[in-house]
Backbone and ligand atoms as CSV (ligand in chain L), in Angstrom:
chain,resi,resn,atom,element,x,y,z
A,1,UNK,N,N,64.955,-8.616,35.331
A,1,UNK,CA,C,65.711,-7.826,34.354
A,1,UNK,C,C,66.861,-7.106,35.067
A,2,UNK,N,N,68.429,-6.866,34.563
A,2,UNK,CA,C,69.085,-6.098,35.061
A,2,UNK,C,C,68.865,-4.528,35.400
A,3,UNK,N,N,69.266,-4.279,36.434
A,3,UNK,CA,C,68.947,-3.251,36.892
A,3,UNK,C,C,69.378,-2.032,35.894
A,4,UNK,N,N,70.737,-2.237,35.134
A,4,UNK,CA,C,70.972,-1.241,34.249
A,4,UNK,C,C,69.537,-0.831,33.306
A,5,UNK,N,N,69.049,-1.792,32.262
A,5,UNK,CA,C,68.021,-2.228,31.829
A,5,UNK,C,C,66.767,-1.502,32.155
A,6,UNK,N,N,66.406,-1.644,33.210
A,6,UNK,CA,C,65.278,-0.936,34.102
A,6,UNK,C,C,65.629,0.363,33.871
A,7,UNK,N,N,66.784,0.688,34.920
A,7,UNK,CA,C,66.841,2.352,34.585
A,7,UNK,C,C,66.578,2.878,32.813
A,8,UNK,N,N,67.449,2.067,32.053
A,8,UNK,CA,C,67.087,2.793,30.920
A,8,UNK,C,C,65.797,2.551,29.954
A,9,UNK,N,N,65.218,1.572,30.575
A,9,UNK,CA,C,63.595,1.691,30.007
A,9,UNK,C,C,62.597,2.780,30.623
A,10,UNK,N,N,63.035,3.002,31.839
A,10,UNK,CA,C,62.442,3.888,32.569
A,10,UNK,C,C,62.665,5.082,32.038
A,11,UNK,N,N,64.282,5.523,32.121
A,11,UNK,CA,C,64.156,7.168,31.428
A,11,UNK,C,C,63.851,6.560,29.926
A,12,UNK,N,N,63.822,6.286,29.494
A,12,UNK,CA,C,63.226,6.402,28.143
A,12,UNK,C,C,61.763,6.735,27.845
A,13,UNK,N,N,61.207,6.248,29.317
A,13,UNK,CA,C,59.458,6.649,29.190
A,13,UNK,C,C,59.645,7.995,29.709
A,14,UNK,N,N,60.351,8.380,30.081
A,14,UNK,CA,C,60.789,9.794,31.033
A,14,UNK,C,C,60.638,11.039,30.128
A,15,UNK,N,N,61.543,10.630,29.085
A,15,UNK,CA,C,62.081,10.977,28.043
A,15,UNK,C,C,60.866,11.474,27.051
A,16,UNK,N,N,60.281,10.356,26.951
A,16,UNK,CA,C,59.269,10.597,25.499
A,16,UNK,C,C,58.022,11.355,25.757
A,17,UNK,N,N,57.885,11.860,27.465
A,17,UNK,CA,C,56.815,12.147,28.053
A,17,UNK,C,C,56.614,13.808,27.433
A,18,UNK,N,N,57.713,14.516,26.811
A,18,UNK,CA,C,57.309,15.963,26.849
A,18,UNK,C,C,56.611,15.814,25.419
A,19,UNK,N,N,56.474,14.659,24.508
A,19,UNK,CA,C,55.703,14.516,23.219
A,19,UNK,C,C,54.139,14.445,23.804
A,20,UNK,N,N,53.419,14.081,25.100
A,20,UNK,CA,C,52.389,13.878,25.078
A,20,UNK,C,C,51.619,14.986,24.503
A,21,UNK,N,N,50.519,14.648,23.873
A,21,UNK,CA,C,49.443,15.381,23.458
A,21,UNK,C,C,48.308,15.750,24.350
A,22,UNK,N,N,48.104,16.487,25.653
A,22,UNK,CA,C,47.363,15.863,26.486
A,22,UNK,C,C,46.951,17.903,27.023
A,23,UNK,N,N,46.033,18.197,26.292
A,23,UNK,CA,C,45.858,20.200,25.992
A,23,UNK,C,C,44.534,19.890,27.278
A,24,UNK,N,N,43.472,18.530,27.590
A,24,UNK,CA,C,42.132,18.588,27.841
A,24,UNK,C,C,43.079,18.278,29.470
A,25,UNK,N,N,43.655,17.471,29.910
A,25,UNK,CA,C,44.015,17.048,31.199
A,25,UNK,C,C,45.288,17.566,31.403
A,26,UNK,N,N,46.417,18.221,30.687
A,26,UNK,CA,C,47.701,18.764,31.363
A,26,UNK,C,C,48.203,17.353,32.107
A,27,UNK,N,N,47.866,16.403,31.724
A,27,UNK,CA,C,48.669,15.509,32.107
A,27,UNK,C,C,49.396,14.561,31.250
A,28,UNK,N,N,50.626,14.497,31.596
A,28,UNK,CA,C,51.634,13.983,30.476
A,28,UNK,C,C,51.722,12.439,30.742
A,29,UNK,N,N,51.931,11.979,30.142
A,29,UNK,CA,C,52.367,10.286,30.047
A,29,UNK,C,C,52.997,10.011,29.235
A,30,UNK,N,N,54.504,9.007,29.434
A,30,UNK,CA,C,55.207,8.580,28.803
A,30,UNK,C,C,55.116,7.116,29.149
A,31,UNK,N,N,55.134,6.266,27.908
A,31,UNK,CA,C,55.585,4.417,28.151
A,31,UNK,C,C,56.699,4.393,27.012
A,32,UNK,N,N,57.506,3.425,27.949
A,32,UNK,CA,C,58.170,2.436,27.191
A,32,UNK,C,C,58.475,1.577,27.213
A,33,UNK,N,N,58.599,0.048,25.714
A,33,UNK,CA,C,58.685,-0.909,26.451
A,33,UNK,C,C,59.960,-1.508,25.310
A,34,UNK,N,N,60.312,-3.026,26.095
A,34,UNK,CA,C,61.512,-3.511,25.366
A,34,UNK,C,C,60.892,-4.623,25.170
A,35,UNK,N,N,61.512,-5.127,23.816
A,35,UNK,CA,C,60.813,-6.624,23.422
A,35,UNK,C,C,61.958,-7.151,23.558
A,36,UNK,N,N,61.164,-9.085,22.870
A,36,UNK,CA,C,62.484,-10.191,23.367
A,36,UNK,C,C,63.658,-9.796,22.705
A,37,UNK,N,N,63.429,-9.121,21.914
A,37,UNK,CA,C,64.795,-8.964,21.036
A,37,UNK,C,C,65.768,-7.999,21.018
A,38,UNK,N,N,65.502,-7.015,22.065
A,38,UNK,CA,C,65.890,-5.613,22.587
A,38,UNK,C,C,65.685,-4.010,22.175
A,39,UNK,N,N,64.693,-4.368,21.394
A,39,UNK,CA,C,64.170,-3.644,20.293
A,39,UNK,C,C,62.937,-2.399,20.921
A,40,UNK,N,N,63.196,-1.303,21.440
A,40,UNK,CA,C,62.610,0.042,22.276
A,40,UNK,C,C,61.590,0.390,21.316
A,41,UNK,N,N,60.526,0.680,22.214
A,41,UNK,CA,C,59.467,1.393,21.582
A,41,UNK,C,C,58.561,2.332,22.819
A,42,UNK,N,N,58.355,3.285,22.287
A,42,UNK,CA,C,58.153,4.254,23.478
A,42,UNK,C,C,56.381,4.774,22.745
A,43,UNK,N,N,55.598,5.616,23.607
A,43,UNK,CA,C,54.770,6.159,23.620
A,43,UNK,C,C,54.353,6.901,24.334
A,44,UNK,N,N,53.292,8.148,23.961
A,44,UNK,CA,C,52.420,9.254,24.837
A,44,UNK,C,C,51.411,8.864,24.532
A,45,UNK,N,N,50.912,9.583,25.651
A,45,UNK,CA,C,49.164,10.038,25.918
A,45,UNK,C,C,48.824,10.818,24.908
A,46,UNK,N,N,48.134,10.720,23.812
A,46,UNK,CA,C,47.340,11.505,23.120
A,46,UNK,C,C,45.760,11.614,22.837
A,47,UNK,N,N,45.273,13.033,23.576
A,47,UNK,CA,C,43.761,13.090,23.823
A,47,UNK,C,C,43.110,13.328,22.592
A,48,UNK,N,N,42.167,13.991,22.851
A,48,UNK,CA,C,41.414,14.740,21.469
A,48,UNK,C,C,40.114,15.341,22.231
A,49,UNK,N,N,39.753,16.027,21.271
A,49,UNK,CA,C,38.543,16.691,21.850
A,49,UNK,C,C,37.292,16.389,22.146
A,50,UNK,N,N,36.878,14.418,21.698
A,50,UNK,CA,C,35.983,14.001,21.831
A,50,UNK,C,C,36.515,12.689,22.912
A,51,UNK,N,N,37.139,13.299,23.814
A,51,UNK,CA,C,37.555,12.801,24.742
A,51,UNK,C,C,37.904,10.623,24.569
A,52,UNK,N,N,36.367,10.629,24.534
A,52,UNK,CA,C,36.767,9.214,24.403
A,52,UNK,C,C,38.028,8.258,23.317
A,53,UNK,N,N,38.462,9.613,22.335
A,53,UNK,CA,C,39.166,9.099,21.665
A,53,UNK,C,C,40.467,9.130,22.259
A,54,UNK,N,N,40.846,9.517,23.060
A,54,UNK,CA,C,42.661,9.339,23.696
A,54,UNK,C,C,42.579,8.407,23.637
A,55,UNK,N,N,44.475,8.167,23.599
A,55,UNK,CA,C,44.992,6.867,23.764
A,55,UNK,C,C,46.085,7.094,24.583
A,56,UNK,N,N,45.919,6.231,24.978
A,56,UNK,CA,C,47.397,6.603,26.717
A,56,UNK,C,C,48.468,6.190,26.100
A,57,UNK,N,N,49.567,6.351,26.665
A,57,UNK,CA,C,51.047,6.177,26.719
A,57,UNK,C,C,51.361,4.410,26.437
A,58,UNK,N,N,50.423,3.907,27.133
A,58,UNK,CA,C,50.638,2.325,27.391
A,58,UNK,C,C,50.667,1.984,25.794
A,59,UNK,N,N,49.370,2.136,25.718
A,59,UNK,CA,C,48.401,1.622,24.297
A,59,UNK,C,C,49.500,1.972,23.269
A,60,UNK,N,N,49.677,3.524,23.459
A,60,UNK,CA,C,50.237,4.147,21.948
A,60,UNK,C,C,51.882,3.450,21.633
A,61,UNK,N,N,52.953,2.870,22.803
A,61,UNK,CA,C,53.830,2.335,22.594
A,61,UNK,C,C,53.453,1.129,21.944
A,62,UNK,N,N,52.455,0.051,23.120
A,62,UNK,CA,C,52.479,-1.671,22.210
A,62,UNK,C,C,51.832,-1.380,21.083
A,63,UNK,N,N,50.679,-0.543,20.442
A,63,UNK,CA,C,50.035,-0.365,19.288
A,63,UNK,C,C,51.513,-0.226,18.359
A,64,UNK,N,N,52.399,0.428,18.555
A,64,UNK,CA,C,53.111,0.877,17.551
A,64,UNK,C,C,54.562,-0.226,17.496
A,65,UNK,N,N,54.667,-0.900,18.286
A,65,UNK,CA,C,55.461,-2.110,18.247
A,65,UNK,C,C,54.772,-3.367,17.483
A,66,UNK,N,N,53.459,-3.018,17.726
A,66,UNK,CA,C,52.714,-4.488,17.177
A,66,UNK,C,C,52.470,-3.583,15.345
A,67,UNK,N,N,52.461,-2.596,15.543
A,67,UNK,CA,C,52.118,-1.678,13.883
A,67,UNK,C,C,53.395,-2.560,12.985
A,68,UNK,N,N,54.553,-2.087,13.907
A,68,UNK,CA,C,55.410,-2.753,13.167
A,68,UNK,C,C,55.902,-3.983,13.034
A,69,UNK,N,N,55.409,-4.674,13.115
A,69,UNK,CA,C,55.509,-6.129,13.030
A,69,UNK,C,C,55.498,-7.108,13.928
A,70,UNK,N,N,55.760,-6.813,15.171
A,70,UNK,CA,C,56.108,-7.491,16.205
A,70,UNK,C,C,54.500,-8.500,16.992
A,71,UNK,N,N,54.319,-9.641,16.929
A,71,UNK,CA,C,53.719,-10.751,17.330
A,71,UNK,C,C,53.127,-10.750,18.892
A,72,UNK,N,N,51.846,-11.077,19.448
A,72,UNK,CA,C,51.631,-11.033,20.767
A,72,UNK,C,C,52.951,-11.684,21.662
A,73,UNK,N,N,52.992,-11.589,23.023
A,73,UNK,CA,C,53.753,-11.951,23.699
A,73,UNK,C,C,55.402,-11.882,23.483
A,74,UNK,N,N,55.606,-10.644,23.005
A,74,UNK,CA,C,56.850,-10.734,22.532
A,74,UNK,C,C,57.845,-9.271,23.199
A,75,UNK,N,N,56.859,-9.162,24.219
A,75,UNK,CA,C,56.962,-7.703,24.981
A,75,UNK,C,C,58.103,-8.305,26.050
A,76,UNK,N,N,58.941,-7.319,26.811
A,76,UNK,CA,C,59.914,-8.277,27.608
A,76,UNK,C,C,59.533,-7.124,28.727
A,77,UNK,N,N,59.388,-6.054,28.761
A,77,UNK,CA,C,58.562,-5.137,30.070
A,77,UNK,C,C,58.353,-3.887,29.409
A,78,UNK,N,N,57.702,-3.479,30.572
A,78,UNK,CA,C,56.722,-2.132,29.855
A,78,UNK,C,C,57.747,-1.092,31.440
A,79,UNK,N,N,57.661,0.325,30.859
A,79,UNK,CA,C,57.972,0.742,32.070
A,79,UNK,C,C,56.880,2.026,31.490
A,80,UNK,N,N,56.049,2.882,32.749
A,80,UNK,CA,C,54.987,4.301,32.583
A,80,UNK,C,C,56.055,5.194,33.135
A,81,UNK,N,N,55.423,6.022,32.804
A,81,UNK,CA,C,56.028,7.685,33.428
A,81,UNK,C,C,55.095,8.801,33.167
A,82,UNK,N,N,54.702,9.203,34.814
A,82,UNK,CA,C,53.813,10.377,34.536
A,82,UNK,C,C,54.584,11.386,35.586
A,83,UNK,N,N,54.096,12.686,36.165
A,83,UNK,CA,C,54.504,13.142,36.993
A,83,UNK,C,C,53.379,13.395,38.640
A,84,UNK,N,N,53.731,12.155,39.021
A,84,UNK,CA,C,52.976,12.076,40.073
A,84,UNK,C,C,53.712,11.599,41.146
A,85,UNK,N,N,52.524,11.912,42.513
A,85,UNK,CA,C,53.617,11.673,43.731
A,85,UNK,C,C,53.215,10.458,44.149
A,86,UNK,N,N,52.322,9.704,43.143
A,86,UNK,CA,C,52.146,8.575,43.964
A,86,UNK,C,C,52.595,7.679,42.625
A,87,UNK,N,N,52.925,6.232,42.414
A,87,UNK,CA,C,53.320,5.402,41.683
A,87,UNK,C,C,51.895,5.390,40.736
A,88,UNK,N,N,52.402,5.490,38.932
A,88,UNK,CA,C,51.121,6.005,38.601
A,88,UNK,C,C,50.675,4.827,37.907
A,89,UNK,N,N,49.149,4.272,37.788
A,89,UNK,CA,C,48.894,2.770,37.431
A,89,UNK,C,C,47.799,3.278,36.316
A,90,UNK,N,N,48.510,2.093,35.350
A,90,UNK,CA,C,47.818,1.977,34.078
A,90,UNK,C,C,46.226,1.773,33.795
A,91,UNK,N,N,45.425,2.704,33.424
A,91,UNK,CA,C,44.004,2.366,33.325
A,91,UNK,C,C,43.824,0.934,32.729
A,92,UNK,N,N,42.372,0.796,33.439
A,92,UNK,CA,C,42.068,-0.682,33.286
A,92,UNK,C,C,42.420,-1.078,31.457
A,93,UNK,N,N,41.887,-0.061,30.719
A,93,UNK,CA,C,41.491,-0.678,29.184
A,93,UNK,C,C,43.315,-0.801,28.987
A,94,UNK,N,N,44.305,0.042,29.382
A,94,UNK,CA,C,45.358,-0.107,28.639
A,94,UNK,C,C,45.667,-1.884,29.709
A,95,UNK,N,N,45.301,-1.934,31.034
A,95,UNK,CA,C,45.868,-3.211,31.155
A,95,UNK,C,C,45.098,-4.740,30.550
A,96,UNK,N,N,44.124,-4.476,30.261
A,96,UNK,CA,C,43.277,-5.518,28.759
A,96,UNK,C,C,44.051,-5.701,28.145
A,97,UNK,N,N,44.633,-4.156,27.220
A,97,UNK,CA,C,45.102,-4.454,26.367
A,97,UNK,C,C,46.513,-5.602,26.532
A,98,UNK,N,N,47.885,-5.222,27.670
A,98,UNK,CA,C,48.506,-5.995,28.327
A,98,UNK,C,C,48.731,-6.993,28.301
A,99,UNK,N,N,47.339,-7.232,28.537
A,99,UNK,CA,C,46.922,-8.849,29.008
A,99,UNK,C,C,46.897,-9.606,27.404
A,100,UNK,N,N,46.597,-8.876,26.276
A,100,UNK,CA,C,46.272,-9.523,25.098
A,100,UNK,C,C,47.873,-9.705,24.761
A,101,UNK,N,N,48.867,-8.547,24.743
A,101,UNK,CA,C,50.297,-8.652,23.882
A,101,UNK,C,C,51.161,-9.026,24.981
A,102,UNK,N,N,51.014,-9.214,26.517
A,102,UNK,CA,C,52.113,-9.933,27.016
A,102,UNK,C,C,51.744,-11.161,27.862
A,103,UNK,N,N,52.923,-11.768,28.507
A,103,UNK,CA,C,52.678,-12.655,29.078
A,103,UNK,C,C,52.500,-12.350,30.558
A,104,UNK,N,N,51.579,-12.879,31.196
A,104,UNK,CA,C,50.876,-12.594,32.794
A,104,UNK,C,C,52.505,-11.734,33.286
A,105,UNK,N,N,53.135,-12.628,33.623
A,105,UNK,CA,C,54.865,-12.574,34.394
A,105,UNK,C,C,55.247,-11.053,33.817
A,106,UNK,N,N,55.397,-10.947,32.395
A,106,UNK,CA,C,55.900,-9.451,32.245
A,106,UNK,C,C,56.017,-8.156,32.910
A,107,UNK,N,N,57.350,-7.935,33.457
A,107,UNK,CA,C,57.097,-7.085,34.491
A,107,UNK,C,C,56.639,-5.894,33.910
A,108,UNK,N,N,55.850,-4.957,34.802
A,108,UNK,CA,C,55.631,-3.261,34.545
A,108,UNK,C,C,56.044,-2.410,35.718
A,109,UNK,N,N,56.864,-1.430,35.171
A,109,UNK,CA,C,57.843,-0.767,35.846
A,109,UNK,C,C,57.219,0.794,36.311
A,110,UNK,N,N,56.441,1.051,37.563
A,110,UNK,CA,C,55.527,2.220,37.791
A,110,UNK,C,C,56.243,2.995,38.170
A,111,UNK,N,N,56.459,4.007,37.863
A,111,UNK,CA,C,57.186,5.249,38.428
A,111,UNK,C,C,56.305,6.758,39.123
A,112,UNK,N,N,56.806,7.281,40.137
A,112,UNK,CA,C,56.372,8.383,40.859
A,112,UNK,C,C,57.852,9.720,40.558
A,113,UNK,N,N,57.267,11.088,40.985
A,113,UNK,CA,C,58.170,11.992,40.588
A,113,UNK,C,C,59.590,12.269,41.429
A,114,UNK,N,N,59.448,11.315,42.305
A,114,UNK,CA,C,60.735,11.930,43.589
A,114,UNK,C,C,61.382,10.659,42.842
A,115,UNK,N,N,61.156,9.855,41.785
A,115,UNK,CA,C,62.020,9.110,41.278
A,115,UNK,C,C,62.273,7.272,41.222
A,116,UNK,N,N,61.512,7.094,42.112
A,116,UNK,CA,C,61.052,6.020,42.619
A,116,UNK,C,C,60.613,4.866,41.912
A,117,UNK,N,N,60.518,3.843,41.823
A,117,UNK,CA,C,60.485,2.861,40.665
A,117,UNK,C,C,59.427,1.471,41.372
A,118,UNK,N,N,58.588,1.283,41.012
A,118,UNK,CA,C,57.725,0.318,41.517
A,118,UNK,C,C,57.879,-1.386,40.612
A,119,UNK,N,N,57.740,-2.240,41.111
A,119,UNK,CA,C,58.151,-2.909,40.085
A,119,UNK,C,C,56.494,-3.896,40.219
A,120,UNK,N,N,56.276,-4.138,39.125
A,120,UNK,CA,C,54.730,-5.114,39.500
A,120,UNK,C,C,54.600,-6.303,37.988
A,121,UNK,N,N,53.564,-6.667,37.707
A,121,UNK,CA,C,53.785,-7.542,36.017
A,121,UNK,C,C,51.997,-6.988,35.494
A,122,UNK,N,N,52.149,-8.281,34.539
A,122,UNK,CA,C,50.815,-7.901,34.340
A,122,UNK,C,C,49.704,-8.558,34.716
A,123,UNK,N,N,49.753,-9.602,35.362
A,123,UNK,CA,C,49.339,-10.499,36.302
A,123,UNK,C,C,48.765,-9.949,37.837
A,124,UNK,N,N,50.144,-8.796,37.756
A,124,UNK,CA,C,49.725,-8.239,39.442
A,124,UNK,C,C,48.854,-7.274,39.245
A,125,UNK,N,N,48.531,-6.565,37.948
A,125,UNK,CA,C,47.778,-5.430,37.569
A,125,UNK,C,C,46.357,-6.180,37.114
A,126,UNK,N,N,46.119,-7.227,36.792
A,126,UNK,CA,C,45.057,-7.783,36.281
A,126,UNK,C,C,45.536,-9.441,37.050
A,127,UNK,N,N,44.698,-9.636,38.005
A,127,UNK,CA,C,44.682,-10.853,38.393
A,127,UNK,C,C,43.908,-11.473,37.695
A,128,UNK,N,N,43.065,-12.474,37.590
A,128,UNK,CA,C,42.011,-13.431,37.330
A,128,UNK,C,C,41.599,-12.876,35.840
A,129,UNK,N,N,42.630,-12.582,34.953
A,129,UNK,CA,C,42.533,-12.110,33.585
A,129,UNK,C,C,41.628,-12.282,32.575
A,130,UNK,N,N,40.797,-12.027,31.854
A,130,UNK,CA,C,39.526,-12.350,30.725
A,130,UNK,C,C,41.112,-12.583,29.765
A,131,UNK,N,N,41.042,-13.969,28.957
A,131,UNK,CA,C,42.155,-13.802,27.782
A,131,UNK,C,C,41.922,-14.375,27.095
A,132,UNK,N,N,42.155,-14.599,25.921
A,132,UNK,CA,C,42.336,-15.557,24.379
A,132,UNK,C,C,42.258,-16.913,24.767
A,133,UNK,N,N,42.720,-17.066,26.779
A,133,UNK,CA,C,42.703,-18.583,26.524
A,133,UNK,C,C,41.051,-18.933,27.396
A,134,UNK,N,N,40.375,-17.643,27.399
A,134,UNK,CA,C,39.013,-18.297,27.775
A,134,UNK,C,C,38.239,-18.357,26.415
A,135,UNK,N,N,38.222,-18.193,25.426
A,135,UNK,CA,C,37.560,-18.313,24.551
A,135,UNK,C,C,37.267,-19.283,23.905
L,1,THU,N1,N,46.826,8.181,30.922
L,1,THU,C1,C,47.833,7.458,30.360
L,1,THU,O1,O,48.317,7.773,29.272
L,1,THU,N2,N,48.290,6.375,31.019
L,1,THU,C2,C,47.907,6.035,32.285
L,1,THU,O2,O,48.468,5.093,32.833
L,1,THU,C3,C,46.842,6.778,32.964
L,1,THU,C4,C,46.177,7.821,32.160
L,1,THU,C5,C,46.386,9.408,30.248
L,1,THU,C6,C,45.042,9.393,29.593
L,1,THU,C7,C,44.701,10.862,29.575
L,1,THU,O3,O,45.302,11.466,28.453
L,1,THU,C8,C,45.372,11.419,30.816
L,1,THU,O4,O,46.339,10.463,31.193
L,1,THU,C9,C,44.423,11.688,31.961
L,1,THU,O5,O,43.644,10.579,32.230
């Protein structure tokens, strides 16, 4: 992907991070991702008080791209944003999910707070994948 591109998927997860809902962990998360068609969709972390019900940043962007119409594999990259000093990686269930709406190759764009930009897919986050095509 062009580098312009990157940067602005990135602040865009940057961006959407002060919406997180996140009162139980004080920790914020922003995603955003771009589909084939150039079409932005962003998301937060939102917890709740019975914990198991949060939904991360990852989830709450593709949930709401796929809400609106948009078809598996139609994701073109995902970029996270939390405020951490180390490059921050998507819990396992949001990279399942990943694995169901993109294609292995799709890059994901990890970011740390000194600004830093990691670049990986979803393939590199989930090797040896459980998917639709073992079934
Ligand atoms: N979280 C995300 O939203 N995305 C990640 O990649 C890691 C974790 C959220 C879930 C929870 O609200 C908080 O961060 C602490 O785990």
């Amino acid at each position: 992907m062009k580098q312009e591109k990157i940067d602005n998927l990135v602040e865009e997860a940057i961006n959407i991070k002060p919406n997180s809902y996140s009162p139980y962990s004080n920790f914020r998360v922003g995603a955003a991702i771009e589909m084939n068609d150039g079409e932005l969709f962003t998301g937060v972390n939102i917890e709740n008080v019975s914990f198991g019900a949060t939904n991360c940043a990852e989830r709450s962007a593709i949930f709401t791209a796929i809400s609106q119409g948009y078809q598996p594999k139609t994701i073109k990259a995902i970029a996270v944003s939390g405020d951490t000093d180390e490059f921050l990686p998507p819990c396992s269930i949001c990279r399942q999910v990943m694995v169901e709406f993109c294609e292995p190759e799709t890059p994901v764009y990890l970011t740390r707070k000194d600004g830093k930009v990691l670049e990986t897919s979803v393939e590199g986050l989930v090797p040896f994948a459980f998917s639709t095509m073992d079934m």
